[in-house]
C-alpha positions as CSV (number, residue, x, y, z in Angstrom):
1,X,5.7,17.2,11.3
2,X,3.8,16.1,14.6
3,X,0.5,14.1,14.3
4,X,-2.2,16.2,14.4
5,X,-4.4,16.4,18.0
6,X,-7.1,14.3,18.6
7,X,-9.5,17.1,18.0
8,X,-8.0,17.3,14.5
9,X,-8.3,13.7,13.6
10,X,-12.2,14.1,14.9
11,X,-13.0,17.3,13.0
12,X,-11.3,15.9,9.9
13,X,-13.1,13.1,9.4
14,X,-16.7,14.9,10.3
15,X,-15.4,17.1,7.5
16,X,-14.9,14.7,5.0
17,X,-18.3,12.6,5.9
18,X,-20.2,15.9,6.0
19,X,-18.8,16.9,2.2
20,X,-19.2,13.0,1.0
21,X,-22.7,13.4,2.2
22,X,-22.8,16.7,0.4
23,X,-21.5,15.9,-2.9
24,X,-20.7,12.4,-2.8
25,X,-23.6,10.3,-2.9
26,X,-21.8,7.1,-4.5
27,X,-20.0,6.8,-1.3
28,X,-21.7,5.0,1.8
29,X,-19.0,6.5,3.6
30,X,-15.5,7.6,4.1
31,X,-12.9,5.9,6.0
32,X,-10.0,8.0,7.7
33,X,-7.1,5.9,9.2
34,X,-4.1,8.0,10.5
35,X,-0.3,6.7,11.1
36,X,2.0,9.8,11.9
37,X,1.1,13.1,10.3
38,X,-0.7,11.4,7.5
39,X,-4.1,10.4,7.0
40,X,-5.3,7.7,4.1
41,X,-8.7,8.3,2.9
42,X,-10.5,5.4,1.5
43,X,-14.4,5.7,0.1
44,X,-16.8,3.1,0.4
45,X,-19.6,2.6,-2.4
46,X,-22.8,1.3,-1.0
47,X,-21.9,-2.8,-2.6
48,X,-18.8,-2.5,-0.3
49,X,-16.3,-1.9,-2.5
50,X,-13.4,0.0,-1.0
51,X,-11.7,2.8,-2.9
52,X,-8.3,4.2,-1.4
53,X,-8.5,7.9,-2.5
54,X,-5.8,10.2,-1.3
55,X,-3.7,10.8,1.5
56,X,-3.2,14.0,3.3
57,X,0.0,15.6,5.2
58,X,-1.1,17.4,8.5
59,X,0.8,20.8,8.3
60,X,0.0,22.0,11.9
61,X,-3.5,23.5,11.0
62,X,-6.8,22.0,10.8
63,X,-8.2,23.7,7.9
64,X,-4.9,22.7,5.2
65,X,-3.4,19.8,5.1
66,X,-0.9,18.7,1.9
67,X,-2.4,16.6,-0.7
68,X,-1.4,13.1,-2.2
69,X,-3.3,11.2,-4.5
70,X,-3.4,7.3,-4.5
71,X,-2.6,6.1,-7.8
72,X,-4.3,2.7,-8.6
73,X,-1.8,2.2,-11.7
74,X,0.9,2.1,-9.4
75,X,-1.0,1.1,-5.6
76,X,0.7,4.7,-4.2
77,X,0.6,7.9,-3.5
78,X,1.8,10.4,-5.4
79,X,2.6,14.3,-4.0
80,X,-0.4,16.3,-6.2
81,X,-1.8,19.6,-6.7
82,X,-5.1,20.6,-6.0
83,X,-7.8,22.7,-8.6
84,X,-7.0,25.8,-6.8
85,X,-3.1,24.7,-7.9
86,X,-1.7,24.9,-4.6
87,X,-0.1,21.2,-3.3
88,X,-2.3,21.8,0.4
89,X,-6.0,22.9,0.8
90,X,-9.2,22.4,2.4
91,X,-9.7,18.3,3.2
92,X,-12.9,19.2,1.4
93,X,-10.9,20.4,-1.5
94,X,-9.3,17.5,-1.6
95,X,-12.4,14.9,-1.6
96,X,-13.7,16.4,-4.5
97,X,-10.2,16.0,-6.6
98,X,-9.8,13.1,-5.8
99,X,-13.7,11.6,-6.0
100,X,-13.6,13.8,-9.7
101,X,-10.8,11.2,-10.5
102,X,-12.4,7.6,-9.3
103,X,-15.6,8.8,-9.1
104,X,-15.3,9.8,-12.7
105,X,-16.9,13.6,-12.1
106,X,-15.2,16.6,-13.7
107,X,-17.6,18.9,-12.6
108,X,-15.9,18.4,-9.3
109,X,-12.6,20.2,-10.5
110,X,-14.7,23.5,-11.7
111,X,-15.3,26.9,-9.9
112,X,-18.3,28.3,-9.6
113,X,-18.6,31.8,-11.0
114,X,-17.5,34.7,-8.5
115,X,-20.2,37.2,-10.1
């Protein structure tokens, strides 16, 4: 798969900051570096300690991208599924799994009710 358009990268990251802002309030802020079709998400916590998080796979669409999360025991990534249990989803989506994790935050992984 291609790297995703500039516009992508941009809307991606003001995705992610807008959700962190949202529902993360540990983090000072999320990081978003890109090589190829993947993008590493790190957090930040306001004493500056960095947290890698995830890493997703651009699939060609802005709103889905494939899911990996970074697994400290072992300093990679590791192909995952999401809540929903699909392997791609929202970037969104994928903050909050992967924040519930480090962040230590089940709540995250929960659906509200539908009724």
């Amino acid at each position: 798969m291609a790297s995703p358009p500039e516009s992508t990268k941009t809307s991606l990251r003001q995705r992610l900051l807008a959700r962190a802002r949202e529902r993360w309030p540990q983090l000072a802020t999320v990081n978003v570096r890109h090589h190829g079709a993947f993008a590493y998400i790190t957090g930040e916590l306001a004493d500056g300690t960095t947290l890698p998080l995830m890493r997703l796979r651009y699939t060609g669409s802005a709103r889905d991208w494939g899911f990996a999360i970074y697994r400290a025991s072992h300093e990679d990534y590791e192909n995952s599924i999401l809540p929903s249990g699909y392997p791609f989803g929202t970037p969104q989506e994928a903050l909050d799994c992967a924040c519930g994790l480090y962040l230590n935050d089940t709540t995250a992984w929960l659906k509200p009710p539908t009724n």
